[in-house]
N, C-alpha and C positions, 0 to 999 in steps of 0.2 A: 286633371291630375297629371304631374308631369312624371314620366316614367322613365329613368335610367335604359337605356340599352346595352347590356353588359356582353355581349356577345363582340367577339373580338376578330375570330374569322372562323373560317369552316377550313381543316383540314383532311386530307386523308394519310392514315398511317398502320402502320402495323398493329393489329390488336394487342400480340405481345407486348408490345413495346412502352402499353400502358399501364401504370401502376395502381392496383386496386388500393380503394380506400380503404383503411385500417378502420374507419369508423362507420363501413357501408352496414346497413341495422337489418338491409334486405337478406333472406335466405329462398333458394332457391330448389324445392320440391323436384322431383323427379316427373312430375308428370308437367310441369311447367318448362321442366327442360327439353321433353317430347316436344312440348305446342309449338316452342320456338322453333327449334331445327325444322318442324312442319312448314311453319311460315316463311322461313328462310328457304327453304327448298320450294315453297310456291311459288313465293312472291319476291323473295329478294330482302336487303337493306333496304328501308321505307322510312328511316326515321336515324338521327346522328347520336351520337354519344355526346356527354357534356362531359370537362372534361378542366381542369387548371393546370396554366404552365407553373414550375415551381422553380423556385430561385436555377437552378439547376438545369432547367431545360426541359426538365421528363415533366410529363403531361400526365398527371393524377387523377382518374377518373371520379367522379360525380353521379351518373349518373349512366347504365350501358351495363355494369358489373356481367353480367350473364352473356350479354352478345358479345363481349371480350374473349368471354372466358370459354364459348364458343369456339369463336372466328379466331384462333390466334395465328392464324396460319396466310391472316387475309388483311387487306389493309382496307379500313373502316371508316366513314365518313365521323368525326368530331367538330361541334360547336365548342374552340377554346375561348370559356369565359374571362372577363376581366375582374375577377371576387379572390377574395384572400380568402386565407382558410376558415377564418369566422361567415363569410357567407355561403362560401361552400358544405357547411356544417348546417348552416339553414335552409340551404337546396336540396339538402342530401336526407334532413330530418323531414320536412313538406311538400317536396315533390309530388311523390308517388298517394302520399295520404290526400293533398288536396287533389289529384286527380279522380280519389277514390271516392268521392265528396258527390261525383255527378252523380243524378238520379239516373234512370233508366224509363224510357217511354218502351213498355212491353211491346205495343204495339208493329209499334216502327224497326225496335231491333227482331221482332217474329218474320216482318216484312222485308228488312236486309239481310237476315241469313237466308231468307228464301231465294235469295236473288244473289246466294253464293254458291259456286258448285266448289266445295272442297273436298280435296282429293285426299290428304295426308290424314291417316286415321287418330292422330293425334289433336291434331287441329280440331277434326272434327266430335271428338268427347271435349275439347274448350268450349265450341260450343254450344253443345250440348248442354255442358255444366252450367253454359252464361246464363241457354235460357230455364234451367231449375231452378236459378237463384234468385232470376225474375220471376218467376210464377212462385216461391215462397215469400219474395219480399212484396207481392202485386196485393197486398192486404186490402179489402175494403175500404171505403173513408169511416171514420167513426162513428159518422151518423146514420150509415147504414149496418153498424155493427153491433144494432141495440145499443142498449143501454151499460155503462160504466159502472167496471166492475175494479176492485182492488188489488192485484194482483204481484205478490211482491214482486221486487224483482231479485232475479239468481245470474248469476254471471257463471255462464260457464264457456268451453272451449271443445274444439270439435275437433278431432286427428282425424284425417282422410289415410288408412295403412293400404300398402299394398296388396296384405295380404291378409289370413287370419293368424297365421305365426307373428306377422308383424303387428298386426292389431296387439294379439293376447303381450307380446314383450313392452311396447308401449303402455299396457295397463298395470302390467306387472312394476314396472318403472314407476310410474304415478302412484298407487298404490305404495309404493316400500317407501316414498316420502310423504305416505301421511295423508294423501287426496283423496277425496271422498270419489270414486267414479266408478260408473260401469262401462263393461260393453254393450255395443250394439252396432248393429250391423242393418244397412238398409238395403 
């Protein structure tokens, strides 16, 4: 397969200085904006911003929206892509989802946090959380899970609140448009 290389250079610039996507779909939790400051005061920049020049000059991010919105005081390594706005709109919609695609070997990630000393108490409830979500998602194979059973299925959505005021306002909110849901608290 022949593959396009659309990376054009690697700069460094001010985070200010770049203009968040109008059409970035990411939102950004408050305990996710803990994690990072965490890792940023661990470890550092480890990884660049993407990022398109636009007719104009100004450099329109892609993909960084948080370590921008962070670091605006700091000048930030950027991979400026060679994509117009229609690919940009297709980096910026499959990025992060197909990264989100990878499985997890419980094992090996049990074994590499072991083999991390993290100091930043944020960092360290990520992952904490990483590995809850592993030991929920770690389900048997089916064939060890008896025999098939019917079970419909229900879509539903899970708010992680701060607190329980912010829980109960959140329910109260879903709730007065009509949502069928409860609380619950783990």
């Amino acid at each position: 397969m022949q593959v396009r290389d659309r990376i054009k250079e690697l700069r460094r610039v001010p985070a200010r200085d770049l203009r968040p996507n109008a059409r970035n779909w990411r939102m950004h939790p408050e305990a996710q904006r803990n994690a990072l400051r965490g890792v940023l005061a661990e470890i550092g920049l480890a990884d660049a911003l993407l990022v398109r020049e636009l007719p104009n000059g100004v450099l329109e991010l892609i993909d960084g929206h948080l370590r921008a919105e962070t670091l605006p005081d700091q000048h930030v390594p950027v991979l400026v892509l060679d994509v117009d706005e229609a690919d940009a709109n297709k980096i910026l919609a499959t990025l992060d989802p197909l990264a989100a695609m990878a499985e997890a070997n419980a094992e090996r990630l049990d074994d590499l946090l072991k083999n991390c000393e993290l100091k930043n108490e944020a960092v360290q409830q990520l992952c904490h959380r990483l590995i809850q979500s592993e030991e929920v998602d770690a389900s048997p194979p089916p064939s060890a899970a008896g025999p098939p059973c019917d079970i419909p299925a229900t879509y539903q959505v899970i708010v992680e609140c701060q607190d329980e005021d912010e829980q109960q306002e959140v329910y109260e909110q879903l709730a007065s448009q009509g949502r069928r849901c409860r609380v619950l608290t783990l």
